[in-house]
C-alpha positions in Angstrom: 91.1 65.8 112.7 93.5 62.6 111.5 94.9 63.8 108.5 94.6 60.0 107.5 91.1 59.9 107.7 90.4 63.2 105.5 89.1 61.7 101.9 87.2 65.6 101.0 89.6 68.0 98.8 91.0 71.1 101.2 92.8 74.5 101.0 94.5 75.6 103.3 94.9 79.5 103.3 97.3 81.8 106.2 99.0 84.9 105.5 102.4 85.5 105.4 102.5 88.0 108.5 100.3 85.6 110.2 101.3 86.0 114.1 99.4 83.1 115.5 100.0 80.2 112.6 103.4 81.1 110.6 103.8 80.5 107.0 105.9 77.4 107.9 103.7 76.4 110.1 101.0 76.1 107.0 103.0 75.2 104.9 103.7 71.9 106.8 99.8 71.4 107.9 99.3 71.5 104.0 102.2 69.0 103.2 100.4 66.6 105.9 97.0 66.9 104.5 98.0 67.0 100.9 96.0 69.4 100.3 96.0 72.4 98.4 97.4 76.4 100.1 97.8 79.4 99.9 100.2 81.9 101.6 98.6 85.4 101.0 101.1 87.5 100.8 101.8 90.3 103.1 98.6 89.3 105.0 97.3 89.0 108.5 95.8 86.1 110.5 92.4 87.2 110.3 92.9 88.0 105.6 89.3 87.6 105.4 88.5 91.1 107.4 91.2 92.9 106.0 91.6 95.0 102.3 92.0 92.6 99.5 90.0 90.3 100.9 88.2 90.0 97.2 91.2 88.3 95.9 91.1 85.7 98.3 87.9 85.0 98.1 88.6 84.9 93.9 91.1 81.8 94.9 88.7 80.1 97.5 86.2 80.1 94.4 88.6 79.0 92.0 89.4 76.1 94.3 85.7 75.0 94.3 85.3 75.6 90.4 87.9 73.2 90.0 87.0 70.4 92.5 83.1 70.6 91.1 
């Protein structure tokens, strides 16, 4: 999408060990969307399926407590 036509609050989550979208990669996607991220550490593209996914999920929550 145009980042210039984005007006809804986002996060942006990768994983550090990320082999298809590096950490830089995010990090710059973030920085053009002003939006918020988060690089799980020592985490895999797919962080969702892996062990500790609970802790992500904690921050995806906390993001949507605090835009509500």
């Amino acid at each position: 999408p145009d980042y210039r036509k984005v007006k809804t609050p986002l996060l942006i989550i990768g994983g550090e060990k990320d082999y298809l979208i590096t950490e830089k990669a995010t990090l710059k996607m973030a920085e053009l969307y002003k939006s918020d991220v988060i690089i799980v550490n020592n985490a895999p593209h797919n962080l969702m399926m892996e062990p500790g996914w609970e802790k992500v999920a904690e921050k995806i929550e906390t993001f949507f407590r605090k835009i509500n």
